[in-house]
Backbone bond lengths (Angstrom), bond angles and torsions (degrees), N, CA, C in turn:
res aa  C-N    CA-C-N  psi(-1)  N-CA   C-N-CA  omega(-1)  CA-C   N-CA-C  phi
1 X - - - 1.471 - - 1.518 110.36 -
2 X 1.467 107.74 -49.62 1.657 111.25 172.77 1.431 110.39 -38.10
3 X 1.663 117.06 -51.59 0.848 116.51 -165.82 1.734 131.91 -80.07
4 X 1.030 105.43 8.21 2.006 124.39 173.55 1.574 80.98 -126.05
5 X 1.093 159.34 174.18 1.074 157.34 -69.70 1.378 132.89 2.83
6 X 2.153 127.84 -33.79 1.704 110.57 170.84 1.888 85.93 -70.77
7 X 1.129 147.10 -55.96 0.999 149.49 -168.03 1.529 118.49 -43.04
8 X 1.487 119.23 -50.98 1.412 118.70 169.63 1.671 105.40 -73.75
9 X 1.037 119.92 -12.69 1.629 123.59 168.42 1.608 110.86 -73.39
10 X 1.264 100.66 -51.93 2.168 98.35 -170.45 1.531 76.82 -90.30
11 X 1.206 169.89 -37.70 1.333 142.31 162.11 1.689 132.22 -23.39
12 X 1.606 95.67 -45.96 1.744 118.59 -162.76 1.640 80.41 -85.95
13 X 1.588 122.72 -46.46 1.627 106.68 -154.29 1.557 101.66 -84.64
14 X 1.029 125.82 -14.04 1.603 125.22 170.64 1.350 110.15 -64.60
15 X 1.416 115.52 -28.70 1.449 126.33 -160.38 1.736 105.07 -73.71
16 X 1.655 105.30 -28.19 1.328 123.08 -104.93 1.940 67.73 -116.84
17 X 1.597 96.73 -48.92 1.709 110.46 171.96 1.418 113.48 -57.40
18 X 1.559 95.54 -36.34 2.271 75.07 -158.62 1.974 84.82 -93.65
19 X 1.075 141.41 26.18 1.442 147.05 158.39 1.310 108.67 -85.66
20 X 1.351 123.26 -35.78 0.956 113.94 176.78 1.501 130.02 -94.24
21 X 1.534 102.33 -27.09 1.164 133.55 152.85 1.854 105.08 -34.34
22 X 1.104 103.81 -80.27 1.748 106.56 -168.43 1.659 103.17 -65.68
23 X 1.290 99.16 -29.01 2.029 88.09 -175.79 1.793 95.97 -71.59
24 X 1.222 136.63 -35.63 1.473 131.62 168.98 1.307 100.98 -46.17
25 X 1.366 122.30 -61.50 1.204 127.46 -162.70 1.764 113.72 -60.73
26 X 1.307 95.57 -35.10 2.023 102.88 -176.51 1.420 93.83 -67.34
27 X 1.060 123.06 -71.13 1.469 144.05 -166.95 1.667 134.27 -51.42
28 X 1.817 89.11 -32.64 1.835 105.29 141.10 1.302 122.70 -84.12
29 X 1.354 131.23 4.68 1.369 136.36 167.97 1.459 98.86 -106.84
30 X 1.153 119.06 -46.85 1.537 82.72 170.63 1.257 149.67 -56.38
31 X 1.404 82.29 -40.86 1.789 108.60 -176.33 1.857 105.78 -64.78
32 X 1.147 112.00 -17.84 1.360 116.79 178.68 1.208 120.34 -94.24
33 X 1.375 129.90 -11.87 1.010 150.01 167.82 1.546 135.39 -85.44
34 X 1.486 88.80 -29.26 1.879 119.02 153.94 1.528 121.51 -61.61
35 X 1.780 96.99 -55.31 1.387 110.28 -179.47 1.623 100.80 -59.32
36 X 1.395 125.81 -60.61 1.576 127.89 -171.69 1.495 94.77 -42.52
37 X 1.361 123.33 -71.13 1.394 118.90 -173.58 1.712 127.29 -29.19
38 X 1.318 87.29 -52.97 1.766 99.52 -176.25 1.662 108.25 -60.30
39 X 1.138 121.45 -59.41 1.515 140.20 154.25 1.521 118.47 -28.29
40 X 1.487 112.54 -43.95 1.051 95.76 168.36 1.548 139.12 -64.73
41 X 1.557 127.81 151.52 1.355 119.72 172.36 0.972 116.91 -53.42
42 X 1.253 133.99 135.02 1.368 144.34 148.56 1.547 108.33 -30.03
43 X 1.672 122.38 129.76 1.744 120.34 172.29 1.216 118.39 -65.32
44 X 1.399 125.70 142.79 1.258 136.67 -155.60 1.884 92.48 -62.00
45 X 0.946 132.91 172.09 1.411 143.85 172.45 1.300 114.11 -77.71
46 X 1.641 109.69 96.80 1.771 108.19 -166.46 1.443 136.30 65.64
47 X 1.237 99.20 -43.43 1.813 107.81 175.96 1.717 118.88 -54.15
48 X 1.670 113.96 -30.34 1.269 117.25 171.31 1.617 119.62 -79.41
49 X 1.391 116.67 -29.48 1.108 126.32 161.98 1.481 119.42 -43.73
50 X 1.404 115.59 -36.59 2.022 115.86 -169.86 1.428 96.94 -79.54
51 X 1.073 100.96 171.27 1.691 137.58 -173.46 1.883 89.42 -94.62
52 X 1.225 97.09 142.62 1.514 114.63 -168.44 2.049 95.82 -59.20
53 X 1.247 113.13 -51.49 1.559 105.82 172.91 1.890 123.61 -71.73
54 X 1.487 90.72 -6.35 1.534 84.93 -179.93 1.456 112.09 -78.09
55 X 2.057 103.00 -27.90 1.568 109.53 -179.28 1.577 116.69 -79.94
56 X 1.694 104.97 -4.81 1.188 100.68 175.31 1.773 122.74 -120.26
57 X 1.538 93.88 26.12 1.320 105.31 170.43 1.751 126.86 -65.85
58 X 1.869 104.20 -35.73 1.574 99.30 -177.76 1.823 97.05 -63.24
59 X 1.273 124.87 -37.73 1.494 114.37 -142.86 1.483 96.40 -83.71
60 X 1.652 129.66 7.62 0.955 147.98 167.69 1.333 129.73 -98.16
61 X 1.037 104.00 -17.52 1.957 121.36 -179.31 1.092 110.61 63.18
62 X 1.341 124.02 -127.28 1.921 129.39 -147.85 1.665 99.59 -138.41
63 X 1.074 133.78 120.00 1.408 132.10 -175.79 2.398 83.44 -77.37
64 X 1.272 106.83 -29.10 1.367 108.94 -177.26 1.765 110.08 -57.29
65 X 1.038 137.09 -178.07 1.298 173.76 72.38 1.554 121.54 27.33
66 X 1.543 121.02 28.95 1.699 127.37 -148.13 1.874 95.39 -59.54
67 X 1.083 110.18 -33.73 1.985 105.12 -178.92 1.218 107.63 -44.94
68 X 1.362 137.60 -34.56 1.110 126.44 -171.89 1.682 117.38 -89.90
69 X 1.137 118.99 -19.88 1.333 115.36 178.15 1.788 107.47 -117.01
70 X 1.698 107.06 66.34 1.101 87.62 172.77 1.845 94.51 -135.81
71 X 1.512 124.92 163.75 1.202 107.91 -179.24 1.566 126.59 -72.19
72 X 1.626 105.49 -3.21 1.794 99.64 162.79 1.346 116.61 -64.82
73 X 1.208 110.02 -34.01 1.432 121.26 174.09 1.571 116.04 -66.94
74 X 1.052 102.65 -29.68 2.031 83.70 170.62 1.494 104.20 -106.98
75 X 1.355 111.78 29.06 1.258 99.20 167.06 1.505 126.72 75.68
76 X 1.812 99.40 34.34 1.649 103.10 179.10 1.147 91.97 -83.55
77 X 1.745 104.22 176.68 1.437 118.91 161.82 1.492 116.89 -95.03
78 X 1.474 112.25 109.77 1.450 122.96 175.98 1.981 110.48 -27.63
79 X 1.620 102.70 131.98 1.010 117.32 166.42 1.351 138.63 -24.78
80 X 1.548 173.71 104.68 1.645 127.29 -162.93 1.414 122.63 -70.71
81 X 1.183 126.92 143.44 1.217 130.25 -174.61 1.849 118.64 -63.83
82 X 1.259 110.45 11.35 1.534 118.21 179.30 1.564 91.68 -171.09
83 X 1.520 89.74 137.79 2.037 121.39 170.95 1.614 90.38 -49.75
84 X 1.341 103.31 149.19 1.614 119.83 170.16 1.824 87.28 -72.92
85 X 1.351 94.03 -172.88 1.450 125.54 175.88 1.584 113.30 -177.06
86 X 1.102 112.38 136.75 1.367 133.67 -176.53 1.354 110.18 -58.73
87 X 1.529 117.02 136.07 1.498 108.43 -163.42 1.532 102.03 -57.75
88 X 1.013 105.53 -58.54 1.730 119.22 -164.39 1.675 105.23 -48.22
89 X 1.522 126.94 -12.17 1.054 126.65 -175.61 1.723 114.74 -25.71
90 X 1.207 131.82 152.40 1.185 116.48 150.85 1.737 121.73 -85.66
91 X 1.117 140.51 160.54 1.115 127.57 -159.21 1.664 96.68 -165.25
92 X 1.016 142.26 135.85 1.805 150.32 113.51 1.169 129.17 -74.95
93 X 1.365 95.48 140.02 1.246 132.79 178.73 1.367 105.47 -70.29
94 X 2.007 107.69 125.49 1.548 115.92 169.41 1.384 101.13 -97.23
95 X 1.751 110.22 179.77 1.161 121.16 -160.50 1.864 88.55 -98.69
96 X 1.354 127.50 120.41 1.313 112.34 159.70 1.515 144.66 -59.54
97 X 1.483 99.55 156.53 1.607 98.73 -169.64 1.394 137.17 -57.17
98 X 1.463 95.27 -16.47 1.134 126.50 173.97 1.709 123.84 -71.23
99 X 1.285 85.00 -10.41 1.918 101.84 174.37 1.438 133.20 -134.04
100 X 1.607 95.15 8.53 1.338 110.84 166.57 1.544 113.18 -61.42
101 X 1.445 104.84 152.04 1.335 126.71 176.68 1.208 134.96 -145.84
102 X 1.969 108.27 6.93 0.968 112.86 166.02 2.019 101.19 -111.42
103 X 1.162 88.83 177.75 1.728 117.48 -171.22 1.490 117.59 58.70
104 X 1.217 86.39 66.45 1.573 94.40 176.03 1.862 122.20 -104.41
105 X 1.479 87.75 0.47 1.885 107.53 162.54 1.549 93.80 -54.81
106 X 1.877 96.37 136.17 1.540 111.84 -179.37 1.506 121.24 -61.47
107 X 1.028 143.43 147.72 1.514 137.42 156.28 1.634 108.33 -4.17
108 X 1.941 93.41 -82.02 1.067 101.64 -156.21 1.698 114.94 -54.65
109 X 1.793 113.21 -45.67 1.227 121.37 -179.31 2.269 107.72 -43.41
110 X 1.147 91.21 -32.82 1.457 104.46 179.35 1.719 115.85 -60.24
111 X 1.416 98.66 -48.46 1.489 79.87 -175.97 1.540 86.25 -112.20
112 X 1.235 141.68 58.30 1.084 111.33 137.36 1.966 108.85 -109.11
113 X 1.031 107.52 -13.42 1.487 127.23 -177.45 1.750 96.55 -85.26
114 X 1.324 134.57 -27.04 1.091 125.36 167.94 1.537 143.71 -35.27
115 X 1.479 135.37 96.83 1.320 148.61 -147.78 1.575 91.44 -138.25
116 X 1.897 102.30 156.80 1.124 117.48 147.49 1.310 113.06 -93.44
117 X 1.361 119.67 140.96 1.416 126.81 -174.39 1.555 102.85 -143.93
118 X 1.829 104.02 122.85 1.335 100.86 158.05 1.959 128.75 -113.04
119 X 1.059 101.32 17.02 0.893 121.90 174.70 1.439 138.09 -86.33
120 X 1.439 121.41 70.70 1.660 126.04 -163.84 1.323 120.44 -97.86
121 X 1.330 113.28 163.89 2.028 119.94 171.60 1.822 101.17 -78.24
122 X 1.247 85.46 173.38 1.713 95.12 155.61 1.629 119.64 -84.07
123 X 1.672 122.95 3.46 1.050 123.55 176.63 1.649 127.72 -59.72
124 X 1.418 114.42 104.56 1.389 107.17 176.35 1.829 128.61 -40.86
125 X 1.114 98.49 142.03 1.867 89.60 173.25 2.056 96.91 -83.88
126 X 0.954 107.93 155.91 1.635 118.18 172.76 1.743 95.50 -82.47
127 X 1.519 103.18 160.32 1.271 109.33 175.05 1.574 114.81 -70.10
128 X 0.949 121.75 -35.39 1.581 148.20 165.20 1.849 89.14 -35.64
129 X 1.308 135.79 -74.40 1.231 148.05 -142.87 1.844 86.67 -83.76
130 X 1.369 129.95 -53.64 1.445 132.15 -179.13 1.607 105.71 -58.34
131 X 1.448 119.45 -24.67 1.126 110.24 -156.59 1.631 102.57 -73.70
132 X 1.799 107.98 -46.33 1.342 155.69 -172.23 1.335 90.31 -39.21
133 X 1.447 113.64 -66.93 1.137 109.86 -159.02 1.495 124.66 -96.83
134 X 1.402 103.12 -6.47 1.917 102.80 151.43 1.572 104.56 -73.71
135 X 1.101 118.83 -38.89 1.201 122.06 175.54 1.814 130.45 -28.08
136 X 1.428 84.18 -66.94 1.222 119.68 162.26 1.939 137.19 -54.43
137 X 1.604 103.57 -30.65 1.320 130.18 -179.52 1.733 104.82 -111.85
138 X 1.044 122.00 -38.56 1.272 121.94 168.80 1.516 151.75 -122.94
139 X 1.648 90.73 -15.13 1.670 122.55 176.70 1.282 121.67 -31.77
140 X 0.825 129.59 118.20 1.932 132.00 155.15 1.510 132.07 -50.08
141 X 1.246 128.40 76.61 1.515 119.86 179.34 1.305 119.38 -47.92
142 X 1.552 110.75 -40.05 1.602 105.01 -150.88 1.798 87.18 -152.71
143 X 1.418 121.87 123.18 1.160 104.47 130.77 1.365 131.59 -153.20
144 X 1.830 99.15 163.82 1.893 101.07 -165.26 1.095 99.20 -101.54
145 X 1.739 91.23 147.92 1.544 116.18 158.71 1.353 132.40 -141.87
146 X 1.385 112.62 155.97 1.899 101.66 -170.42 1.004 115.89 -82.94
147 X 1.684 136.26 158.34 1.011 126.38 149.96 1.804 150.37 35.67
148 X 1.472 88.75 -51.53 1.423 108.85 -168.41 1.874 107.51 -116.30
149 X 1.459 98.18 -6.65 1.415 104.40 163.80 1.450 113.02 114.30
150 X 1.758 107.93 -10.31 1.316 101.22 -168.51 1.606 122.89 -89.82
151 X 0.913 113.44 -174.69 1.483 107.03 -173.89 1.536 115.79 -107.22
152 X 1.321 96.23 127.80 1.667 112.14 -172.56 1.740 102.37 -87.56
153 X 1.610 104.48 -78.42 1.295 90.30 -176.88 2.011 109.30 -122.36
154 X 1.289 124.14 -156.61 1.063 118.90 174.92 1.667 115.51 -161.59
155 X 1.455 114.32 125.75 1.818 106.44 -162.78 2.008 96.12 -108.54
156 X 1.446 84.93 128.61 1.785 63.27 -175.52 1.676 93.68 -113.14
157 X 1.522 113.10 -149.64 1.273 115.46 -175.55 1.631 111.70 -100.56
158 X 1.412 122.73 5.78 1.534 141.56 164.66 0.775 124.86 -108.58
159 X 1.698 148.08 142.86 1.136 144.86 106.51 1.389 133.10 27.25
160 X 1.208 143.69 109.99 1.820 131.84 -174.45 1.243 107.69 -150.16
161 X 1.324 154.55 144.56 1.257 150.62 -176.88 1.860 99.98 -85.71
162 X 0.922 113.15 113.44 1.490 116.77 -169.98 1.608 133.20 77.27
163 X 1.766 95.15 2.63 1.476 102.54 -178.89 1.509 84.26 73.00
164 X 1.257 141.81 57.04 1.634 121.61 162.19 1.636 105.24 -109.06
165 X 1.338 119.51 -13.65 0.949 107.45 -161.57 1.776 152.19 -11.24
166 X 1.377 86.43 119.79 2.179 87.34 -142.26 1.373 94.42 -116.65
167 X 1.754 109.14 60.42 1.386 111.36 145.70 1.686 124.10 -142.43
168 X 1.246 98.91 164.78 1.554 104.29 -177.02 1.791 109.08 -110.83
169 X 0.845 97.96 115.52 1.733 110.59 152.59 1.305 140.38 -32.98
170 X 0.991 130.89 63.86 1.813 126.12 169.18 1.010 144.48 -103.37
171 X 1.210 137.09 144.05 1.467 114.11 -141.42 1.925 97.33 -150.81
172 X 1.439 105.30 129.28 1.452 120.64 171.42 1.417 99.71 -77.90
173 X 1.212 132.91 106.94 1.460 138.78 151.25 1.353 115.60 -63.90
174 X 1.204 143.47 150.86 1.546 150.55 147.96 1.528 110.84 -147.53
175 X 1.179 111.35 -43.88 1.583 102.83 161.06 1.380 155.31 -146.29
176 X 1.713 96.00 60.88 1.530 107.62 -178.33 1.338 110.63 -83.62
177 X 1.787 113.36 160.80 1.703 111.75 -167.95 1.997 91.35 -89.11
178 X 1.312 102.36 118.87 1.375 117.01 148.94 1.920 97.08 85.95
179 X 0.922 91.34 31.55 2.257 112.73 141.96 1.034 106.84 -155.83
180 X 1.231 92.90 141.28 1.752 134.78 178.52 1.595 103.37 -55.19
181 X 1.111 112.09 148.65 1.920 115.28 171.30 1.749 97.70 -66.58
182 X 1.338 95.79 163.10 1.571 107.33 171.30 1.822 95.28 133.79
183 X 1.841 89.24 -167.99 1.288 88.05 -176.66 1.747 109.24 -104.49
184 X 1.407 111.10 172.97 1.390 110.77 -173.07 1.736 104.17 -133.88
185 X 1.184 132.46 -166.73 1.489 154.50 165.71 1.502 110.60 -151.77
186 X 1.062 109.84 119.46 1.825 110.96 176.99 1.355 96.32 -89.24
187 X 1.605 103.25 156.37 1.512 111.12 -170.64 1.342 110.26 -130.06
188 X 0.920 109.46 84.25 1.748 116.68 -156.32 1.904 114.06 -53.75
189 X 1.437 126.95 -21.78 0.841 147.34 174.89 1.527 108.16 -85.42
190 X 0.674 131.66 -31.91 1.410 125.25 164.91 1.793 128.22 -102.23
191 X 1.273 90.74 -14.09 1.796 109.11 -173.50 1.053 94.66 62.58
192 X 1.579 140.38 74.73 1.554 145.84 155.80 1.187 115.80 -125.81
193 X 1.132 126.03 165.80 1.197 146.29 -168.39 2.288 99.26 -108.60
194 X 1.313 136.45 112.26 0.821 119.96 177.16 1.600 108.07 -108.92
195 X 1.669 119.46 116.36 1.336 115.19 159.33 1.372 140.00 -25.53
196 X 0.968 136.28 92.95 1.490 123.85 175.24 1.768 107.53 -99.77
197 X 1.477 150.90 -20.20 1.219 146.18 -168.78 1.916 104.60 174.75
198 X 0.829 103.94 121.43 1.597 108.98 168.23 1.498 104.74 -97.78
199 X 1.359 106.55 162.24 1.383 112.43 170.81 1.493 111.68 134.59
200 X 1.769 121.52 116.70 1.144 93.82 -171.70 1.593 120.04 -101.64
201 X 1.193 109.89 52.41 1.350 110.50 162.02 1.438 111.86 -107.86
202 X 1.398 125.72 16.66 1.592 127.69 170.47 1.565 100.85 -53.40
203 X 1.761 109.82 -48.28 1.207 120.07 -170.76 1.595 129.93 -31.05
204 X 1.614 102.66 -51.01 1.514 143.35 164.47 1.496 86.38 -45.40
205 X 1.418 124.21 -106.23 1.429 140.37 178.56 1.545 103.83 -1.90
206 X 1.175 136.61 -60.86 1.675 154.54 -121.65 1.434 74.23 -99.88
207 X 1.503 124.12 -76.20 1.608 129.51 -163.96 1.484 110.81 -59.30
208 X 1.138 121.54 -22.65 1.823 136.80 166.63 1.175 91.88 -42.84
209 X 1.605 110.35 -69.13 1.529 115.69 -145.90 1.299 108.82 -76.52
210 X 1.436 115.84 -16.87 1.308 113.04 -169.52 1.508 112.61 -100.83
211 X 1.280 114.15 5.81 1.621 126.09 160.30 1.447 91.62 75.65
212 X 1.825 112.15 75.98 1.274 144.21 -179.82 1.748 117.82 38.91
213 X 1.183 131.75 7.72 1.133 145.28 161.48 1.170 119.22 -12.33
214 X 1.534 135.46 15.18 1.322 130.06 -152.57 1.698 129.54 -30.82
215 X 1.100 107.41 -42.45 1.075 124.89 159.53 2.141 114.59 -6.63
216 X 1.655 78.94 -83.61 1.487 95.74 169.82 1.509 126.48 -59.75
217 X 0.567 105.96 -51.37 1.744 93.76 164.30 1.056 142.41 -71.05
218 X 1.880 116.62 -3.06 1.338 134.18 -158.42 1.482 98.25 -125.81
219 X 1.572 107.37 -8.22 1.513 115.21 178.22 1.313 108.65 -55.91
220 X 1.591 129.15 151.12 1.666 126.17 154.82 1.777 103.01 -54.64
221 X 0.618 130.96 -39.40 1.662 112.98 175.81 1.555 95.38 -156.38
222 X 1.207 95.08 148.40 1.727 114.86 -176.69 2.134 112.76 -111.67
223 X 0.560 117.24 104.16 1.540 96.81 -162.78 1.448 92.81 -93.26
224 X 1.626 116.81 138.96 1.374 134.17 -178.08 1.136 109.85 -113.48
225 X 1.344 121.13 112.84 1.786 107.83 176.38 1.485 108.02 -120.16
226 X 1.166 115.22 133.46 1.458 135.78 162.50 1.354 135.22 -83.05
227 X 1.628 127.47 129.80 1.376 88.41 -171.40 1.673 90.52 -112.18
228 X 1.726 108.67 -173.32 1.193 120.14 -173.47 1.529 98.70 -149.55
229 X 1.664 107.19 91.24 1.262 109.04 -158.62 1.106 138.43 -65.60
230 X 2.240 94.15 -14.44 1.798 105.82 -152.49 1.581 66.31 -76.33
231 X 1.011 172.35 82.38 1.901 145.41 141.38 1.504 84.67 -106.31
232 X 1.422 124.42 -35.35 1.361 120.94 -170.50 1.437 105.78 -102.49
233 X 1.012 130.06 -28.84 1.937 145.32 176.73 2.038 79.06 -63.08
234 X 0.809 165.72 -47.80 1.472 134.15 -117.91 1.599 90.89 -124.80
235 X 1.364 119.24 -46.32 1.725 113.74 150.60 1.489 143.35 -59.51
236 X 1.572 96.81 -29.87 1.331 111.14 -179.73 1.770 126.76 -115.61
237 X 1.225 106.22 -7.25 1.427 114.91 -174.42 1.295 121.82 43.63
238 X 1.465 112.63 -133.52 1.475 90.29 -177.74 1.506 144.43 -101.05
239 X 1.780 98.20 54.49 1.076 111.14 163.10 1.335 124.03 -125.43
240 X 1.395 101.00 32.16 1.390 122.99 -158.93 1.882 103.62 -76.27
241 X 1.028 86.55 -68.69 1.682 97.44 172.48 1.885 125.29 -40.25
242 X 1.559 101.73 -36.22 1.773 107.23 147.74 1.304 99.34 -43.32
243 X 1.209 120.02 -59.20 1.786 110.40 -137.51 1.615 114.13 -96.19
244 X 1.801 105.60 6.24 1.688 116.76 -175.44 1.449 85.20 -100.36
245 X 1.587 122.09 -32.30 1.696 114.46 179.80 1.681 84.09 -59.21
246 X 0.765 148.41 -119.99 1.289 159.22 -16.30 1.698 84.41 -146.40
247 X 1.097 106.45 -49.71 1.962 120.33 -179.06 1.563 88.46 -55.79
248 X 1.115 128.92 -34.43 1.894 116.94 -157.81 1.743 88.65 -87.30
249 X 1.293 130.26 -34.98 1.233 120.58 176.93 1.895 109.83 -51.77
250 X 1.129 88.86 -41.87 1.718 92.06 -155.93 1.592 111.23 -58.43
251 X 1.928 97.36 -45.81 1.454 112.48 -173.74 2.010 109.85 -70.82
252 X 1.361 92.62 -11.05 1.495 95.50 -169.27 1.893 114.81 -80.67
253 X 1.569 89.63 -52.22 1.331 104.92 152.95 1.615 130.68 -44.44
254 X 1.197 105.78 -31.29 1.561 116.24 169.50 1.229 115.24 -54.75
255 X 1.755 108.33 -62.05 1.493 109.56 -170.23 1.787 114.23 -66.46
256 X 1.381 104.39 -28.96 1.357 106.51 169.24 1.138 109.99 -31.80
257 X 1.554 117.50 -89.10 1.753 130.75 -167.91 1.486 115.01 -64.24
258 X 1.606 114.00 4.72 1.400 120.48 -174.27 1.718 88.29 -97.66
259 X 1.409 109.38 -63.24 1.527 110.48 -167.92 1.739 98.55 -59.50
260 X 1.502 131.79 -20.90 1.375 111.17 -173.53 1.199 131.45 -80.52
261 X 1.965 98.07 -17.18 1.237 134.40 -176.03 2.139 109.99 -60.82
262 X 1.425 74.66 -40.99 2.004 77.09 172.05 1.275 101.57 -96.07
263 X 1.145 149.61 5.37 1.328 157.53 175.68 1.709 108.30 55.89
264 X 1.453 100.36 66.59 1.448 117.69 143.49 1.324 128.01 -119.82
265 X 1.487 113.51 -158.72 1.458 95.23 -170.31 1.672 104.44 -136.08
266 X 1.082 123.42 -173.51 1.582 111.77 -165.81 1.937 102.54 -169.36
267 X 1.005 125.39 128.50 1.571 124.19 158.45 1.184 121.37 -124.49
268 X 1.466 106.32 140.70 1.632 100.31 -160.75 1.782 99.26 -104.39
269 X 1.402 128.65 160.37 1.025 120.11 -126.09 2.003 99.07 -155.79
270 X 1.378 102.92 93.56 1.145 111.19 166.71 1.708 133.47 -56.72
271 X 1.692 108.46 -47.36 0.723 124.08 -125.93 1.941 89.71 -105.87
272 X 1.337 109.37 119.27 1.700 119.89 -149.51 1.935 122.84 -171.19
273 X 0.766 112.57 106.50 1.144 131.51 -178.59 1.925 107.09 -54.78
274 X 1.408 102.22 86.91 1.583 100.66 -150.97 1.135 117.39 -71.27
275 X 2.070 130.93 -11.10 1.301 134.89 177.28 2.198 95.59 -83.99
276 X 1.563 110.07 -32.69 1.365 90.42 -161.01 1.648 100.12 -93.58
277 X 1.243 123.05 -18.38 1.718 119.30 172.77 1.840 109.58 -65.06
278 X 1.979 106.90 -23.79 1.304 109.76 -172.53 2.131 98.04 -76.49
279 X 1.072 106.90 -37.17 1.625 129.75 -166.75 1.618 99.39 -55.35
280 X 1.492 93.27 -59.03 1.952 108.28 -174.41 1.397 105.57 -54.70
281 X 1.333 127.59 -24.79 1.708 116.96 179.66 1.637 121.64 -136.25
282 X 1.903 87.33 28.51 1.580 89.43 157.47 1.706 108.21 78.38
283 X 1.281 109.52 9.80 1.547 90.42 -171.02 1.553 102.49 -103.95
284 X 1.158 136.99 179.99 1.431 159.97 166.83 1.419 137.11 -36.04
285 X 1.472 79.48 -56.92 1.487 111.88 166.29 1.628 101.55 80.65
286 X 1.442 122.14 -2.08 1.544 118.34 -178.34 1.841 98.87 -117.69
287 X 1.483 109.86 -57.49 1.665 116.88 -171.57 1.738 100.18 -68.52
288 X 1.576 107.03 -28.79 1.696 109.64 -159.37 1.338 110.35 -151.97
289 X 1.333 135.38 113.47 1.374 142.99 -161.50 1.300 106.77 -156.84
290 X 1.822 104.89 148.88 1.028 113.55 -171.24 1.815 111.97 -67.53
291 X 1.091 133.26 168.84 1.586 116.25 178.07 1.594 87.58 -168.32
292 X 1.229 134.60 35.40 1.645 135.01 158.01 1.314 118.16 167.58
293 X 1.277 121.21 164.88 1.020 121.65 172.09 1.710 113.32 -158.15
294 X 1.402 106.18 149.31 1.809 117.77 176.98 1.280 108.99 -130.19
295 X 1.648 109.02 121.26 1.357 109.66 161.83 1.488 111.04 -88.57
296 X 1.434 120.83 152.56 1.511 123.28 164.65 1.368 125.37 -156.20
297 X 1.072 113.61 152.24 2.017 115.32 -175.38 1.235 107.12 -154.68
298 X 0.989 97.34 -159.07 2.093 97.76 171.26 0.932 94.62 -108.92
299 X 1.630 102.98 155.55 1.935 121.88 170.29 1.057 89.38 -63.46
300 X 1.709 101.39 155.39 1.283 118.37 159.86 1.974 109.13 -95.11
């Protein structure tokens, strides 16, 4: 027995090492595995939860029959094609299309010179150039009405799957000649500009939401668009939401070759904190939500 005892001794303390050995080892894996956790992003809200075809079911539509279950079909009364506003609103006057004189760069020269650019001067755009380019992204060419005044149809300066077009216009000002910073609503039916908040610390606010983006908030105008889906849900049912993606391409693309046309520059802008960009302009966030955004100024 004397004689195995240093042996049952460096036996027990080897034992005694690789115990402690592996509990270091468990215990730095855990702890590292905690830290990853905490660090990690939070999962997007539901969207990580679907099955890869469930997230790609809207951009696919309805293997069903959507004409029949939509509310044109039972005979609702179509949505209005623009948010009310309170009489007393305050409101400005744009310059009409009819008296524009800038963007007279060709199509083609337009999109072939076409870039995202976030990089601007302190040069104001003229109201003339703001007008242009709501004009251009949201404007009204033509519209009919019967008899009694109401409105039949409506031609604007975009693309829309049914003419529904189911968005609203808003716009971060900081430096147009002769309006104040703050926020706005374009009113496509009237070609106005509608007040919603002056003040130029919206700017601050705008780059918050957009998870410090400076860019965007420091832009001469930021354009915010919202959509409001039932305008396209009530003709189209449930393939409506295809066709509000697809409408935001068209109008987006617009302002591109509109802003290149006066030769500034513009980037359009995913990237947004979608409860606090919905918060900053009062909307819902369920009937009416933000769903894009463009900063733009002049090159420097």
């Amino acid at each position: 027995m004397t004689s195995n005892q240093p042996f049952h001794t460096s036996f027990c303390a080897s034992r005694l090492l690789l115990a402690v050995f592996l509990g270091c080892v468990f215990f730095a894996s855990a702890e590292k595995k905690s830290a990853a956790a905490k660090s990690a992003p939070a999962p997007l809200r539901g969207v990580d939860a679907l099955s890869l075809s469930q997230r790609r079911a809207f951009l696919r539509g309805t293997l069903a029959d959507w004409r029949l279950d939509t509310d044109d079909h039972r005979g609702i009364a179509p949505p209005p094609i623009q948010k009310p506003y309170a009489a007393d609103a305050r409101r400005l006057d744009l310059i009409a299309p009819d008296k524009f004189a800038v963007g007279s760069m060709s199509v083609r020269e337009a999109i072939r010179e076409r870039r995202s650019r976030r990089d601007y001067s302190d040069a104001l755009f003229s109201l003339e150039e703001l007008s242009y380019l709501l004009w251009a992204t949201q404007g009204i060419s033509k519209l009919e009405r019967d008899e009694d005044g109401e409105l039949l149809a409506q031609y604007r300066t975009v693309p829309s799957g049914g003419a529904k077009h189911p968005f609203e216009s808003y716009l971060l000002i900081n430096r147009v000649a002769g309006v104040a910073p703050g926020l706005y609503r374009y009113l496509p039916i009237e070609h106005q500009l509608l007040v919603i908040r002056e003040g130029a610390e919206l700017g601050t606010q705008v780059t918050a939401a957009c998870y410090g983006q400076s860019f965007i908030g420091e832009a001469a105008v930021t354009f915010i668009w919202a959509a409001i889906p039932y305008r396209s849900e009530w003709k189209y049912g449930s393939i409506a939401e295809k066709i509000v993606a697809l409408d935001m391409g068209h109008l987006c693309q617009n302002l591109y070759l509109a802003v290149e046309s006066i030769q500034a520059g513009m980037c359009a802008v995913m990237g947004y904190n979608q409860a606090r960009m919905d918060a900053l302009l009062g909307l819902d966030g369920e009937n009416e939500f933000v769903i894009y955004l463009a900063a733009s100024g002049k090159i420097r």
